[in-house]
C-alpha positions in Angstrom: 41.2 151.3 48.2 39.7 148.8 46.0 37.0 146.7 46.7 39.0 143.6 46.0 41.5 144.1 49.1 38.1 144.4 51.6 36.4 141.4 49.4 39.6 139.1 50.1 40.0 140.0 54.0 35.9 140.0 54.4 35.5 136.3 52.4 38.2 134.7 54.5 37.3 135.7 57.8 33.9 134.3 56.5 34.6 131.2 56.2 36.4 131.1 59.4 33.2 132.1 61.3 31.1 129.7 59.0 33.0 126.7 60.2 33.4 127.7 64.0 29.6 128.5 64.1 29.1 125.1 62.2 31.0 122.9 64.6 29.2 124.8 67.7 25.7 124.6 66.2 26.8 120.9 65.7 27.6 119.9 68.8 24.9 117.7 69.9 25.8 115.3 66.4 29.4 115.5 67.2 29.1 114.5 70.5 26.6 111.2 69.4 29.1 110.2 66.6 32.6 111.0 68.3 31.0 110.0 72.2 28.7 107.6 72.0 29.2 105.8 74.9 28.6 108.3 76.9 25.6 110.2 78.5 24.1 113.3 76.0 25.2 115.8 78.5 28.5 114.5 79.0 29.3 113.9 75.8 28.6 117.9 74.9 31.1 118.5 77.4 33.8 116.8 75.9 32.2 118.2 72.8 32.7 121.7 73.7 36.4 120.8 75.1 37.3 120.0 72.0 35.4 123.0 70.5 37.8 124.8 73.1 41.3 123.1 71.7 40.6 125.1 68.7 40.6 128.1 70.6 43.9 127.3 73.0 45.8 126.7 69.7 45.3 130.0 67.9 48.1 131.6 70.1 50.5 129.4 68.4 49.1 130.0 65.1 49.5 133.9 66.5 53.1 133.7 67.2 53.6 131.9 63.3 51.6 134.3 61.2 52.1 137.0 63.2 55.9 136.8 63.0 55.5 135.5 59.0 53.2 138.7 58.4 55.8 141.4 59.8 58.9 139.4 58.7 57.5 138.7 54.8 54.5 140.4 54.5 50.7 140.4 55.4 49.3 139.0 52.1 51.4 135.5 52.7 50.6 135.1 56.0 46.9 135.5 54.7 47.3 132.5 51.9 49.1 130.1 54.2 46.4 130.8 57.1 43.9 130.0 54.5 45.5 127.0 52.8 45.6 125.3 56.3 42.1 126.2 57.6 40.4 124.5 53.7 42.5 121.7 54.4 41.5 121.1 57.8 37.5 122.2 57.6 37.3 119.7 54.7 39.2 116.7 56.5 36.4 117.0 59.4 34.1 116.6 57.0 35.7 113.4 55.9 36.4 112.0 59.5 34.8 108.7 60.2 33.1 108.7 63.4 33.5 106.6 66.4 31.5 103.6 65.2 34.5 103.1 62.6 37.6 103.6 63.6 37.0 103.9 67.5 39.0 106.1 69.7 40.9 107.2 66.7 38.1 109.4 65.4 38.1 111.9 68.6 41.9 111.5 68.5 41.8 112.9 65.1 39.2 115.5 65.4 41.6 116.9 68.3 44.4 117.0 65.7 42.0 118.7 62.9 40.4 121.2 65.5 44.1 122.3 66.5 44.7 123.2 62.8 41.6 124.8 62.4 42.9 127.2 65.9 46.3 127.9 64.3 45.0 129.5 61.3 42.4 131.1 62.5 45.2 132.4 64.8 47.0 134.6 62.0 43.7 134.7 59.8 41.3 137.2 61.8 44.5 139.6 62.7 46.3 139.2 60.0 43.1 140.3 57.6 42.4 143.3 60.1 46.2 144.4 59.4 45.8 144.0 55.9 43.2 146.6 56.0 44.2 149.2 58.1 47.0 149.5 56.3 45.4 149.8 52.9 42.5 151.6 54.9 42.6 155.7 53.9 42.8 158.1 56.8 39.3 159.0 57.8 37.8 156.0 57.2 39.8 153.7 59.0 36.8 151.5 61.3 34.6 151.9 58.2 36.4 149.6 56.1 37.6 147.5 58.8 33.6 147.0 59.5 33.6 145.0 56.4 36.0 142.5 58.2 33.4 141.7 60.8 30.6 142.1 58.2 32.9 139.2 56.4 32.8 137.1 60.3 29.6 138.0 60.6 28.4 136.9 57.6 29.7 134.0 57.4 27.8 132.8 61.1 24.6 133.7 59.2 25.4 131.5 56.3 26.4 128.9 59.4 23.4 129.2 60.6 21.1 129.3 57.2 22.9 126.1 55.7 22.2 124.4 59.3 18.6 125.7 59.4 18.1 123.7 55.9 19.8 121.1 56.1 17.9 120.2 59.5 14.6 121.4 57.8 14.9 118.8 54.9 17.2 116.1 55.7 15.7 113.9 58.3 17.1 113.4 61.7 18.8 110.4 61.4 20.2 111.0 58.2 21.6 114.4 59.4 23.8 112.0 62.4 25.0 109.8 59.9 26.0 112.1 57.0 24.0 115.7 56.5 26.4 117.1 59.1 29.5 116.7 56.8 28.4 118.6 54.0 28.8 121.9 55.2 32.3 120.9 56.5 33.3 119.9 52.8 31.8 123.1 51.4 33.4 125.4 53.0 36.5 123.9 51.3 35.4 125.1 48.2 34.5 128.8 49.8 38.1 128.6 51.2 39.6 128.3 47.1 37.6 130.9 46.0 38.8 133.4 48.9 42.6 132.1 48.1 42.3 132.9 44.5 41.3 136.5 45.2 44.0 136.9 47.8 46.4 136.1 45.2 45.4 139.1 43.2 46.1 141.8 45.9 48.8 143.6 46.4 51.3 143.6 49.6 50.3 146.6 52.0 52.0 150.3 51.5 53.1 150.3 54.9 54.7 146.6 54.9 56.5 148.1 51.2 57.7 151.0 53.4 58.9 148.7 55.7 60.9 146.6 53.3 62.2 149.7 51.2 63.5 151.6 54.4 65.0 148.6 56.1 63.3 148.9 58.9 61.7 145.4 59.5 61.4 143.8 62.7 63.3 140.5 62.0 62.4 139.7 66.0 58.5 140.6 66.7 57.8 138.5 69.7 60.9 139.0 71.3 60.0 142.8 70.8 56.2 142.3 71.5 56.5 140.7 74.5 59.0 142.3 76.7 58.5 146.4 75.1 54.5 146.3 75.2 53.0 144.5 78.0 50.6 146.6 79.1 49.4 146.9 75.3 49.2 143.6 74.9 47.0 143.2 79.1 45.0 146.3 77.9 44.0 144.5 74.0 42.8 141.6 75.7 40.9 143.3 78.2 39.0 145.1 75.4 38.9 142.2 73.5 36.8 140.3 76.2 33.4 141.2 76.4 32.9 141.3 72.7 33.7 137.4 72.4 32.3 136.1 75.5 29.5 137.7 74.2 29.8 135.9 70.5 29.9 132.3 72.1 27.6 132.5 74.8 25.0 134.0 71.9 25.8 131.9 69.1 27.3 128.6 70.6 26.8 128.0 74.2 23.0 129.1 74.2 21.8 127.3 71.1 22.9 123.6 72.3 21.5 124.9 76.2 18.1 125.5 74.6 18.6 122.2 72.4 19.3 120.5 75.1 17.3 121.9 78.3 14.7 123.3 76.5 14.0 121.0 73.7 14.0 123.2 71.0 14.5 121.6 67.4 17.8 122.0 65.6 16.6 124.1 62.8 14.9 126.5 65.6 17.7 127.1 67.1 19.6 128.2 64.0 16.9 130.5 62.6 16.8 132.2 66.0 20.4 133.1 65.8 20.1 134.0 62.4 18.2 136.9 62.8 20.6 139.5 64.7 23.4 137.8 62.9 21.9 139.7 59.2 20.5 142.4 61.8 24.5 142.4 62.5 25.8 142.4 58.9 23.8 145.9 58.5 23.9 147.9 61.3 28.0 147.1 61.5 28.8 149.7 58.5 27.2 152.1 60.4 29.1 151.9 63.5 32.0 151.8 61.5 31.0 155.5 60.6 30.3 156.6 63.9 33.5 155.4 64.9 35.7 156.9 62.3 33.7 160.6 63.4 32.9 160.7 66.9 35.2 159.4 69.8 35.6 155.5 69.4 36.6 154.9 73.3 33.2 156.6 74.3 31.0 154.8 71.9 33.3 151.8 73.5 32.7 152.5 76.8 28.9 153.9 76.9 27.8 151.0 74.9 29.5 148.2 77.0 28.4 149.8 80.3 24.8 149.3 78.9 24.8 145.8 77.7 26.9 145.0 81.0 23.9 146.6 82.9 20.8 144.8 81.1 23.1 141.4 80.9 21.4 139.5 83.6 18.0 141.0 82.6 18.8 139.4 78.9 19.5 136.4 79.9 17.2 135.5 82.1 14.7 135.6 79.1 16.6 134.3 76.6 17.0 131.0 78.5 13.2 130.9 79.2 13.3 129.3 75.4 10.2 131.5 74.6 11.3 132.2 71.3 9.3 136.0 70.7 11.2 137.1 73.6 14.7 134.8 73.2 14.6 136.8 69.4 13.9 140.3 71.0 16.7 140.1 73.5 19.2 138.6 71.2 18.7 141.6 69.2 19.1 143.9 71.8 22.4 142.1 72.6 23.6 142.3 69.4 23.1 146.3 69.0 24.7 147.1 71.8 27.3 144.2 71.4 28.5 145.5 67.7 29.0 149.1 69.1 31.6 147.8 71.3 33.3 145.8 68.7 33.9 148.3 65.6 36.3 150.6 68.1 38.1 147.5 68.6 39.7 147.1 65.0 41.1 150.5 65.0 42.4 150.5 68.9 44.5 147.1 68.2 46.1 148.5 65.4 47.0 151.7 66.9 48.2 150.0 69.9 51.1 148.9 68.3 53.7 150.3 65.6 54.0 148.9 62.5 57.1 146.6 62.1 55.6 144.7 64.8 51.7 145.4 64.3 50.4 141.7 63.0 52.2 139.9 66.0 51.2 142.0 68.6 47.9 142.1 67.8 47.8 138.5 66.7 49.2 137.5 70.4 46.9 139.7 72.2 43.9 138.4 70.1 44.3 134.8 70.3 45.3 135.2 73.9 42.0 136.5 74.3 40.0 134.6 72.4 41.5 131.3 72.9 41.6 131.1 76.8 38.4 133.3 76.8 36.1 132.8 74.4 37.0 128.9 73.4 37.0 128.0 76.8 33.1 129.9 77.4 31.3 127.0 75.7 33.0 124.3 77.4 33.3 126.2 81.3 29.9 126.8 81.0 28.2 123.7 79.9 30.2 122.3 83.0 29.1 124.6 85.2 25.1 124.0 84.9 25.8 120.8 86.4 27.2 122.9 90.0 25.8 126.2 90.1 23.1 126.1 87.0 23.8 127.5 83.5 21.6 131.2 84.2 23.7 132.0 86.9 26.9 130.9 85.8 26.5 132.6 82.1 25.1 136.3 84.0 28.5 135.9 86.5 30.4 135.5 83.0 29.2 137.9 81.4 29.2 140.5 83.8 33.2 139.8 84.5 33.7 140.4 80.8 32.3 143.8 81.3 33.7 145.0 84.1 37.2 143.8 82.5 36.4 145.5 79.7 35.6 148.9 80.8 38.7 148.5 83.3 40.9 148.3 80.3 39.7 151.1 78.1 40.0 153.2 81.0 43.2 151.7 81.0 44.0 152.6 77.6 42.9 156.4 77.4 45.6 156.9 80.4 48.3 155.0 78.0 47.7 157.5 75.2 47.2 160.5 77.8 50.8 159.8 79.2 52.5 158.6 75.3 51.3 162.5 74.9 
């Protein structure tokens, strides 16, 4: 497979994780310049519930794309996922704050945040399709690695850009205007990855499709009522792995901001060190996975980072920052062993005339009710039960869910045999 197929799925999902990572890093600002009147801590929360729209509105953006990508092909449901997410990351940056247009500006950042969860509704799925379809047997999770070398990558470029910017634009400055220029950027990463996409070719198996007349001119319909129990075991696996990515990379950056005092540009350097720990070792699981059995490295790895979850925790919301960087990196070995499987076990959960909207439903689904909503249930849970216990009980259900459903799924395969 050329390299230009894994560099146009890896650059988009990119700059999809860039701008998520930005607006959670960001949350403190956003909540001061969309929430002023409010109380800092309240003011997160509504911060984080609208950090949470853009999750609840990828599984609309799953049912488009998803549909467009088995119905028309893969590679345009890529471009139009990434016209609208450079449209919408750049408008944020653009968006006058409260101070100006009043209730209008939150108003508008809902609107711009639901965009943002539509296309990264068909985006993520839609590349990971793309891939395994071009992907040559064998080798199948190593190249879809790339794709969450690509996410990956692009929180640790969230998080370096941040890290500056907060370094050497001064406080006040960065409330009034240093926020937005990330936001504007990434519009400009968004051409660039549009451009590229233009250049590949449609996937053998979608050509197959076409040529044989085999297209599934209904893919939800058929989605929803033949595979059920794919779609309940997808999301199950699914779980852990982004519960995990927001309570890391979102939720626990503003909580040490916030209750520990920690500087903004601390907190991004922290997080940016198992993020590029990440964008290495994730190659190499993708390896493992293609030679050894996938649903065991799954399964042994989760069982372990479910079992030393509290234990993580605990000291990474001490804010002592040797220990918050140790146990963040422990977290994110374990964490990325459980997620390389995943590509390959989403694709091969469903067949290919409806492959991009099943696993764009069960993804979103997933991710959107699961994941968006962490920040957001959890920041409003350290005012009843406190945020250590109520991130461990989190956690700890995303594991046992997790290790339910791959259970789940060997039985599936055992009885399709």
């Amino acid at each position: 497979m050329q390299r230009r197929y894994i560099f146009a799925a890896l650059l988009g999902n990119a700059l999809e994780s860039y701008d998520f990572l930005l607006f959670g890093f960001f949350a403190p600002i956003f909540s001061s310049q969309f929430f002023p009147d409010d109380t800092p801590f309240t003011s997160l929360i509504k911060t984080f519930a609208i950090f949470a729209i853009g999750f609840l509105s990828r599984p609309l953006g799953a049912c488009f794309f998803g549909q467009l990508g088995d119905r028309y092909g893969r590679k345009k449901g890529m471009l139009l996922s990434m016209q609208l997410m450079a449209v919408s990351t750049c408008l944020i940056g653009l968006l006058p704050s409260y101070n100006i247009i009043g209730v209008w500006a939150p108003l508008l950042l809902v609107l711009l945040r639901l965009c943002q969860g539509i296309s990264l509704g068909g985006e993520y799925t839609g590349a990971m399709t793309f891939i395994f379809e071009h992907a040559p047997p064998g080798k199948k999770n190593y190249y879809m690695s790339w794709i969450f070398v690509g996410s990956t990558f692009g929180l640790a470029c969230g998080a370096t850009i941040g890290a500056l910017m907060t370094i050497y634009i001064p406080h006040d400055q960065m409330q009034i205007w240093g926020w937005r220029i990330p936001f504007i950027f990434g519009f400009f990463i968004a051409f660039l990855s549009y451009y590229i996409r233009q250049k590949t070719a449609e996937t053998p198996t979608f050509l197959h499709l076409n040529k044989t007349n085999t297209i599934e001119h209904q893919p939800i319909k058929k989605v929803l009522l033949n595979y059920p129990a794919s779609i309940a075991q997808v999301i199950g696996l699914i779980l852990p792995g982004t519960i995990w990515l927001y309570v890391l990379y979102i939720y626990l950056p503003a909580y040490l901001i916030q209750k520990m005092n920690w500087e903004f540009y601390l907190s991004f350097i922290v997080s940016l060190i198992p993020l590029l720990f990440s964008c290495i070792l994730l190659p190499f699981s993708g390896y493992l996975a293609d030679n050894y059995d996938k649903k065991k490295i799954y399964f042994i790895s989760l069982s372990i980072l479910t079992l030393i979850a509290p234990f993580c925790l605990l000291g990474i919301m001490t804010g002592n920052i040797a220990l918050v960087i140790i146990l963040e990196l422990i977290c994110a070995f374990f964490g990325i062993l459980t997620t390389i499987p995943l590509a390959t076990l989403l694709a091969e959960a469903f067949p290919a005339p409806i492959r991009t909207t099943g696993m764009a439903i069960s993804y979103n689904v997933a991710t959107g009710v699961f994941g968006g909503m962490t920040p957001f249930l959890l920041t409003s849970l350290t005012t009843l039960i406190g945020g250590t216990i109520s991130t461990i009980l989190w956690v700890l259900f995303a594991g046992i869910v997790g290790m339910i459903s791959i259970n789940m799924r060997k039985k599936s395969l055992q009885v399709a045999q």
